[in-house]
C-alpha positions in Angstrom: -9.6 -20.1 8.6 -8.3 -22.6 6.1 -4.1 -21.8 6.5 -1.6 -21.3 9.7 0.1 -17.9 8.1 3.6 -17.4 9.1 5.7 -14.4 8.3 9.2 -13.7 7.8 11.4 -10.7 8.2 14.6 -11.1 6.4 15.6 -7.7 8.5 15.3 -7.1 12.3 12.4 -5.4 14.0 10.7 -2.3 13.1 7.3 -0.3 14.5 5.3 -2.0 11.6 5.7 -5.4 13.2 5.4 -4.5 16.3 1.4 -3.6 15.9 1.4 -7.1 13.9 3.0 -8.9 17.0 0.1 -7.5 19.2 -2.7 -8.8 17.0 -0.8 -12.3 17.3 0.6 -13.0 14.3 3.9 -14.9 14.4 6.5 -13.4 12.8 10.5 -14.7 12.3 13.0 -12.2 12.3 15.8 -13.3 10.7 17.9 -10.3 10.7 19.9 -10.5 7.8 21.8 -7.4 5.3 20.5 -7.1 1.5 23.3 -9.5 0.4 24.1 -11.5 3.2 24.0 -14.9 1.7 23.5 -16.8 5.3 19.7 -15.6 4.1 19.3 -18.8 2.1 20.2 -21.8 5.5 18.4 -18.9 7.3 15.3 -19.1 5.3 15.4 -22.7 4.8 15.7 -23.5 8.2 12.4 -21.5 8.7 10.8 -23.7 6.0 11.5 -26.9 7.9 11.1 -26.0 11.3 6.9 -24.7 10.4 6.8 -27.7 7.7 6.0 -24.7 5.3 3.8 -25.8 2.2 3.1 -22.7 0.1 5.7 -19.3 0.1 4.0 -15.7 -0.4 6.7 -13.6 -1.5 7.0 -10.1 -1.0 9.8 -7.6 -2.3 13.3 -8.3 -4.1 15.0 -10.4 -1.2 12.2 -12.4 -0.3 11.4 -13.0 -4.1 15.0 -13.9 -4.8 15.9 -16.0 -1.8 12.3 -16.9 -1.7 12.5 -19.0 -5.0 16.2 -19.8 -4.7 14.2 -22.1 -1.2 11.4 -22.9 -3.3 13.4 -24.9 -6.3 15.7 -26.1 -4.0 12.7 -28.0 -1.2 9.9 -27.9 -3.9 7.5 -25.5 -2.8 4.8 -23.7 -4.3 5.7 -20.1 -5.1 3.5 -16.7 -5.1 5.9 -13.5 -6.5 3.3 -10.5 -5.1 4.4 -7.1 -6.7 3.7 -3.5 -4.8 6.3 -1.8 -6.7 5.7 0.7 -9.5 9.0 1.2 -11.1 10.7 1.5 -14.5 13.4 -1.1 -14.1 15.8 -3.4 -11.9 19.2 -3.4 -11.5 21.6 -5.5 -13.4 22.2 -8.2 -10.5 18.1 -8.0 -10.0 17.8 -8.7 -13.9 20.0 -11.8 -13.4 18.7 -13.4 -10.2 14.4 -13.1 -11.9 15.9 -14.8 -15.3 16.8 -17.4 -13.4 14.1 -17.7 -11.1 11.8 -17.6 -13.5 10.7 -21.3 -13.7 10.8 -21.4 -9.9 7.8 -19.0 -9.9 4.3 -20.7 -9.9 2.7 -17.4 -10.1 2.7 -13.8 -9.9 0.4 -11.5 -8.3 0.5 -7.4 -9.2 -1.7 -4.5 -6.8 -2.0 -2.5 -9.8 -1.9 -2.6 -13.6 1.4 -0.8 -13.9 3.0 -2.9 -11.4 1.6 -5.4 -13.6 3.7 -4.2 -16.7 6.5 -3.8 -14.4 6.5 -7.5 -13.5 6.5 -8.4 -17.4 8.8 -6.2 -18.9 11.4 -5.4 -15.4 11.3 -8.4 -13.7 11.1 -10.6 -16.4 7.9 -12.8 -15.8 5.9 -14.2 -19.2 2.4 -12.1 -18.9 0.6 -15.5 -18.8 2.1 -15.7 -15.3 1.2 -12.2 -14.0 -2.8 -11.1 -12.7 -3.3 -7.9 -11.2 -5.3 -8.3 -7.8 -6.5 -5.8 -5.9 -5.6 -5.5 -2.3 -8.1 -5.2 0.4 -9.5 -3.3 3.7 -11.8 -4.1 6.3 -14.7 -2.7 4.9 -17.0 -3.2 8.0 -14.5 -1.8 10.8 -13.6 1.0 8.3 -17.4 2.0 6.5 -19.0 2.3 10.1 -20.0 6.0 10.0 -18.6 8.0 13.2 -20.2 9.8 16.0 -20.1 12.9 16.5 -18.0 12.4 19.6 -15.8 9.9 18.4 -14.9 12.7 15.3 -15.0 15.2 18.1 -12.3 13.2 20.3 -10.4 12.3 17.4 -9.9 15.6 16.3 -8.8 16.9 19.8 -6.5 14.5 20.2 -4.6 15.4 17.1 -5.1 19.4 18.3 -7.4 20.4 15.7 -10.1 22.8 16.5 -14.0 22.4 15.3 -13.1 25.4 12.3 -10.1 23.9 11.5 -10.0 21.9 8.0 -7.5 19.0 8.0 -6.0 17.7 5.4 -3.7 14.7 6.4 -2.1 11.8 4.9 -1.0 8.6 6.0 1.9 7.1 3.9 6.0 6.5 3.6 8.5 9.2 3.2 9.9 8.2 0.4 10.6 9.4 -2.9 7.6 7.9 -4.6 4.7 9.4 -2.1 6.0 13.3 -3.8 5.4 14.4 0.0 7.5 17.5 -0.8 5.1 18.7 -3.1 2.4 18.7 -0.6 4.8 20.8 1.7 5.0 23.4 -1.4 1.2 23.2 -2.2 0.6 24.0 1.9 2.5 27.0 1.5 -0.1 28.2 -1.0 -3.0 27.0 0.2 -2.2 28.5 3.9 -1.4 32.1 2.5 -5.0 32.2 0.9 -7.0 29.5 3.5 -5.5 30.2 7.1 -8.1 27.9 8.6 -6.3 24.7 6.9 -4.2 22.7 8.9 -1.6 19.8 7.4 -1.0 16.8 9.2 1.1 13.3 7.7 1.8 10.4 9.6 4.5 8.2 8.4 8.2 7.4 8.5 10.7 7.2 6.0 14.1 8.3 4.9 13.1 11.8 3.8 11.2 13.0 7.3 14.0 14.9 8.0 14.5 17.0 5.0 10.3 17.4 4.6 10.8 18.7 8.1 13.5 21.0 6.8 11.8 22.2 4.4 8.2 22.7 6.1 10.5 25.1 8.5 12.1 27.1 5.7 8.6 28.3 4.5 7.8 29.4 7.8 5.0 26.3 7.8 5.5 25.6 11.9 2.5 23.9 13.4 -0.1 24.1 10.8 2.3 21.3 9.2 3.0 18.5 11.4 4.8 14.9 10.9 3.3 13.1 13.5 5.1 9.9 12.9 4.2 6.5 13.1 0.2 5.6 13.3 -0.9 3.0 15.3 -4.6 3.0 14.6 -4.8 4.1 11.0 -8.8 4.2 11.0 -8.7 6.7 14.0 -6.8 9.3 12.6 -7.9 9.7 9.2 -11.5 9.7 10.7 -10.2 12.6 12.0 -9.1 14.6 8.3 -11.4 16.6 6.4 -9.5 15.7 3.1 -7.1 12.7 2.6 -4.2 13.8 -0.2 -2.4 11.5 -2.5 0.7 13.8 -3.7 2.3 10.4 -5.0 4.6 10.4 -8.3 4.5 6.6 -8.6 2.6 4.2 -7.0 1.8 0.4 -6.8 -1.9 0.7 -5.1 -1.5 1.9 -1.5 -4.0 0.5 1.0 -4.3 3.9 2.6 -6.2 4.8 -0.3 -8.5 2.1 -0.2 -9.0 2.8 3.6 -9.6 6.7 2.9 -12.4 5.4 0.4 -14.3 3.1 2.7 -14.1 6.0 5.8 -16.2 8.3 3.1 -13.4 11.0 2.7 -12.6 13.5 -0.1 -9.8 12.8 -1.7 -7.0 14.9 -3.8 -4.7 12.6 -5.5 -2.3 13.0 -8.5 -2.8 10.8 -11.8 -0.2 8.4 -10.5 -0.8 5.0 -12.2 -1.5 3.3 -9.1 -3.8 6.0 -8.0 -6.3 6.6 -11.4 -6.5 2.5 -11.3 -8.6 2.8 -8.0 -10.1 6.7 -8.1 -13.1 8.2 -11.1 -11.6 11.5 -11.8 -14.5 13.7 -10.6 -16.5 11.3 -8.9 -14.7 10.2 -6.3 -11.7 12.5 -6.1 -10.3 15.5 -7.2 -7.2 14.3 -9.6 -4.7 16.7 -10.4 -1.3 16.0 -12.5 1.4 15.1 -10.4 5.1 17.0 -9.6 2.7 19.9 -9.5 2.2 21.9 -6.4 0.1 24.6 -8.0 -2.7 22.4 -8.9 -2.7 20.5 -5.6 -2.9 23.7 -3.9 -6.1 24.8 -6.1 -8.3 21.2 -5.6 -7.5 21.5 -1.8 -8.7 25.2 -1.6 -11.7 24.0 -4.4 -12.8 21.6 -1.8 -12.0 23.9 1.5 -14.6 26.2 -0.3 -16.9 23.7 -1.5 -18.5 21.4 1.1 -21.0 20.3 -0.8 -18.6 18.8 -3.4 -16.5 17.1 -0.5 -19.8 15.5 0.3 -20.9 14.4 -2.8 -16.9 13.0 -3.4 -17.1 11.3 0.9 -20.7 9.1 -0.7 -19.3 8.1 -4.0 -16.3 7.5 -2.4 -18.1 5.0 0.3 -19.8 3.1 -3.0 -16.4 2.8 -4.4 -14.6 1.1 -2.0 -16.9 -2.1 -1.7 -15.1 -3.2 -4.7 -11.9 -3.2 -2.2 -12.9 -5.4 1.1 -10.1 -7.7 2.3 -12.9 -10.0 2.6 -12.7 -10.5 -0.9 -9.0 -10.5 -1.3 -8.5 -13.0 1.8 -11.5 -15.4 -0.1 -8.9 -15.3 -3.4 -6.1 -16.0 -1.7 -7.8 -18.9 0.3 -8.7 -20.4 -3.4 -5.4 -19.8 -4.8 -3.3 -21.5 -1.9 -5.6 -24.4 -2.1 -4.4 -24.8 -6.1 -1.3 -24.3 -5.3 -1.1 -27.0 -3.1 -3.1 -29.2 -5.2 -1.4 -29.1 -8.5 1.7 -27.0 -8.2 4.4 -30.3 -7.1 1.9 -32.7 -9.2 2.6 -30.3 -12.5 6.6 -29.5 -11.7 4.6 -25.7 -11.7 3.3 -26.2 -14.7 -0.5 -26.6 -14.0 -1.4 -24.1 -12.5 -2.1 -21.6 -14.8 -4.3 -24.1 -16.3 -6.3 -24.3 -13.0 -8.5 -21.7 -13.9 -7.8 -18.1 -12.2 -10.2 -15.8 -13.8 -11.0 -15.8 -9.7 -8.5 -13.4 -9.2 -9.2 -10.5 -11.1 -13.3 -10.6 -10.6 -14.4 -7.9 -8.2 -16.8 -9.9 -6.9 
């Protein structure tokens, strides 16, 4: 209400931004390689064409050319980590040393990615708040028909006595998707009713594909590719799985929360700094496909406890509306723009931002 948002792709195109287009959000391609330094003019020709007054940056191009803008035209700067890693490389090392002073602030989705920030990326923990992202809690906790489960169900090819356990995530490395291929293989030679389902693309969908054929998985393992209405089809799962291995926060969790679903995840970092082992998921260790297996067949065989883990799961997720997240954002752009020039960066971590990390 307050701010005209921009965005800015320093690639081309993909299907994520085409579902942003259609809700009318104006987005700037620019097109650019990982090192191609016609970025910067790129970037700041952007900047001066929507008089840009505040930059929210997002991943290791846009945080390094990003700032690189921001020093050079003055701009208030917000470094926003998702990442959950171990370290940079070298180059990476170089360019956040550098950038450091050009950074006003920086914002982490999880307390791991919060260490990551401080001890990878080089960013004084004064600097650094973990804030938690955010879903539409009122489009998302609306409870579901009936019909609507019915529909959404049949259009995904899942009978009334099948149990589905989906997920909606990337294919990378970091979701440990090719454990839950392993763990299906179990759970389908002692619970034939299951049926798998992930929606997603990535690098690996190929060799998860592979790999779903060489155990003889064929359709009760399905990747269905790219979801356009996220809510719809994880209305449609019995279970919601988090196989991850590392892990920034993903939103899907926060979306399978509010929509009341079980949940089996791994003790990802990410993952136990949002889910109550026991309460509100089953948590299992993770590079394990054994013990995935077992909590999906647990709750299979146990309805009650999948509806005792869908309520707590509901109660949990008002901690996570986007409402909130959208109102800190609001606040902190508005000190930004306040003191950030005024201070030469300096004041704003005197500006008070216990705002950030309150729930409320």
């Amino acid at each position: 209400e307050r701010y005209n948002v921009s965005l800015v792709s320093l690639r081309k195109k993909d299907l994520s931004e085409e579902t942003l287009e259609s809700m009318g959000i104006d987005i700037t391609y620019l097109g650019k390689s990982r090192f191609d330094p016609t970025t910067l003019p790129a970037l700041l020709r952007v900047i001066r064409q929507k008089k840009v007054d505040i930059l929210h940056l997002h991943g290791y191009g846009a945080t390094t050319f990003g700032r690189i803008a921001a020093g050079m035209r003055r701009i208030p700067t917000i470094l926003h980590e998702h990442a959950n890693l171990t370290d940079t490389p070298w180059f990476q090392k170089v360019a956040d040393a550098i950038l450091e002073p050009e950074t006003d602030i920086a914002l982490a989705v999880s307390e791991s990615t919060a260490e990551f920030v401080i001890k990878a990326r080089q960013l004084p923990p004064d600097k650094v708040k973990v804030v938690y992202l955010g879903v539409p809690m009122e489009e998302l906790s609306r409870r579901r028909s009936g019909e609507e489960l019915a529909s959404a169900r049949a259009e995904l090819g899942v009978s009334p006595d099948d149990v589905l356990i989906g997920s909606v995530t990337r294919l990378h490395d970091s979701k440990g998707n090719e454990y839950l291929v392993d763990a299906a293989t179990l759970v389908l030679e002692q619970r034939p009713q299951a049926r798998f389902i992930v929606f997603g693309e990535g690098p690996l969908r190929g060799d998860l594909e592979a790999r779903a054929a060489r155990l003889g998985l064929g359709d009760r393992f399905r990747f269905a590719g790219f979801a356009r209405d996220v809510a719809r089809v994880i209305s449609a799962f019995d279970l919601s799985v988090f196989p991850s291995l590392w892990e920034g926060t993903p939103l899907t969790v926060f979306e399978a929360l509010a929509m009341g679903k079980a949940i089996v995840a791994t003790d990802a970092d990410g993952l136990l700094d949002v889910l109550t082992p026991g309460h509100d998921a089953l948590i299992v260790p993770k590079r394990d496909a054994r013990a995935l297996a077992s909590a999906m067949i647990r709750l299979i065989d146990e309805p009650a406890t999948r509806l005792r883990l869908s309520e707590a799961a509901r109660i949990s997720a008002h901690h996570y509306d986007i409402a909130t997240f959208v109102a800190k954002m609001q606040r902190l752009y508005d000190l930004l723009h306040r003191v950030s020039r005024a201070t030469h960066r300096r004041g704003v971590l005197g500006g008070g931002l216990s705002f950030l990390t309150s729930k409320v």
